[in-house]
C-alpha positions as CSV (number, residue, x, y, z in Angstrom):
1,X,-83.4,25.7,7.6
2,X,-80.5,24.0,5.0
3,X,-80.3,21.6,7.8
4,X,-83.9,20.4,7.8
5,X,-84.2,20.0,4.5
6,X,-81.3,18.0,4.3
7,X,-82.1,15.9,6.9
8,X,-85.6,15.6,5.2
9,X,-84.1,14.6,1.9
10,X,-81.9,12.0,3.4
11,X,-85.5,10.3,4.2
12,X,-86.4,10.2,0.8
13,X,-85.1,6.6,-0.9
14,X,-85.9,7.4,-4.3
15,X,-83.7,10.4,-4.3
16,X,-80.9,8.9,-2.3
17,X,-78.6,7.8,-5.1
18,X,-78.7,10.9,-6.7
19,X,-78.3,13.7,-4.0
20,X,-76.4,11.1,-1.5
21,X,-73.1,13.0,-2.3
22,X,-74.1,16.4,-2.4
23,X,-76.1,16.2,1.0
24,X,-73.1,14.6,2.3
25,X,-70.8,17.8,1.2
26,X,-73.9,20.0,2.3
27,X,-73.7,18.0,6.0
28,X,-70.2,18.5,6.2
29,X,-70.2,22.5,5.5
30,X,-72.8,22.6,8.1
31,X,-71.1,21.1,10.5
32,X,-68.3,23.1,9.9
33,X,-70.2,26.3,10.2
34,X,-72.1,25.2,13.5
35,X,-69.2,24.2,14.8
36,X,-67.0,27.4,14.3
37,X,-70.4,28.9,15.3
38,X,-70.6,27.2,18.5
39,X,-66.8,27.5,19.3
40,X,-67.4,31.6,19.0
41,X,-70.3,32.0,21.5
42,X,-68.6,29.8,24.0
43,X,-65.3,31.8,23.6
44,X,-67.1,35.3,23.3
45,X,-69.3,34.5,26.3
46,X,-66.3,36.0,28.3
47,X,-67.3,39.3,27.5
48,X,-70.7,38.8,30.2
49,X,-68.9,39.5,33.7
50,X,-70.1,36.1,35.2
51,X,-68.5,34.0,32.3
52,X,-64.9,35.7,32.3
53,X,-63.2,32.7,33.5
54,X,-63.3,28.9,32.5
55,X,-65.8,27.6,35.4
56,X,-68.0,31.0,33.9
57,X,-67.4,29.3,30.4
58,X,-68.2,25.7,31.8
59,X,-71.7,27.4,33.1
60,X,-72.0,28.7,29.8
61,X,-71.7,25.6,28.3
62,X,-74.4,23.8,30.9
63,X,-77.5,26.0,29.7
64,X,-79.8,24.0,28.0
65,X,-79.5,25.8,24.3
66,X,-75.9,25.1,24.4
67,X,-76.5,21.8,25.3
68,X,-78.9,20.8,22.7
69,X,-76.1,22.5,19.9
70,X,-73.7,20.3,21.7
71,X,-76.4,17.5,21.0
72,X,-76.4,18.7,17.5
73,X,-73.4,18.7,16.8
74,X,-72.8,15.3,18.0
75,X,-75.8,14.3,15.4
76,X,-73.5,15.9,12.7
77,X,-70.5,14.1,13.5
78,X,-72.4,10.6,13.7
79,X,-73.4,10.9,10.3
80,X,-70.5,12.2,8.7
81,X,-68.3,9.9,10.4
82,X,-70.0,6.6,9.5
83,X,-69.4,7.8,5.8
84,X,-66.4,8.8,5.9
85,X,-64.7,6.2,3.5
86,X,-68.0,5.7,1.1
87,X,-68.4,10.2,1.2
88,X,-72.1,9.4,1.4
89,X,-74.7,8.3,4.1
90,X,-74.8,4.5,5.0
91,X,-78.5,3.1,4.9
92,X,-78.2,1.6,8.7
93,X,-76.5,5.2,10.0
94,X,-80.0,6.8,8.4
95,X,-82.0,4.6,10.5
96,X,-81.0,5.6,13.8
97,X,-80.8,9.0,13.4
98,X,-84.3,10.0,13.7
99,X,-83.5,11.0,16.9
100,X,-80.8,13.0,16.6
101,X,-82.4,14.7,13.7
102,X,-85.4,15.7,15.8
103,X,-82.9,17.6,18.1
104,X,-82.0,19.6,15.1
105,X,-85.5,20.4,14.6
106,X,-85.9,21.4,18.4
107,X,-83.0,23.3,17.9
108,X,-84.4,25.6,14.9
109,X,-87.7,25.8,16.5
């Protein structure tokens, strides 16, 4: 849910040059998090019989939640690499993100 509001904030232009920093901070401890997250379930996976070995792990990885975390995560690293340099979210990054975002969203629902 710290996801979606951030990613509804970032929509916000009034309030960008205020909370561009701290979102961007926020983003990144997200990322981290859902990364770490996502790295766990694929490793623990091995403990379901079928997934013990790494073609188990590799169908693991092709079910369609894992997929759209994969998807998600690749959002994340889109926008935290294009402001890497500035530490906040370039204007032309925010507009094509939409998309991306709305995996996030399919993601919580």
């Amino acid at each position: 849910l710290v996801s979606l509001v951030f990613g509804s904030i970032l929509t916000i232009d009034e309030w960008r040059p205020t909370l561009d920093a701290p979102l961007y901070y926020g983003e990144l401890g997200l990322f981290v998090f859902f990364a770490c997250e996502l790295l766990l379930r694929i490793w623990s996976a091995g403990g379901v019989l079928k997934y013990r070995t790494w073609v188990g792990r590799l169908i693991f990885i092709s079910r369609p939640s894992i997929i759209l975390d994969i998807l998600t995560l690749f959002g994340f690293t889109i926008s935290l690499a294009t402001g890497l340099k500035t530490r906040e979210f370039p204007s032309l990054t925010l507009k094509f993100l939409p998309p991306l975002q709305m995996i996030r969203f399919l993601r919580v629902d």
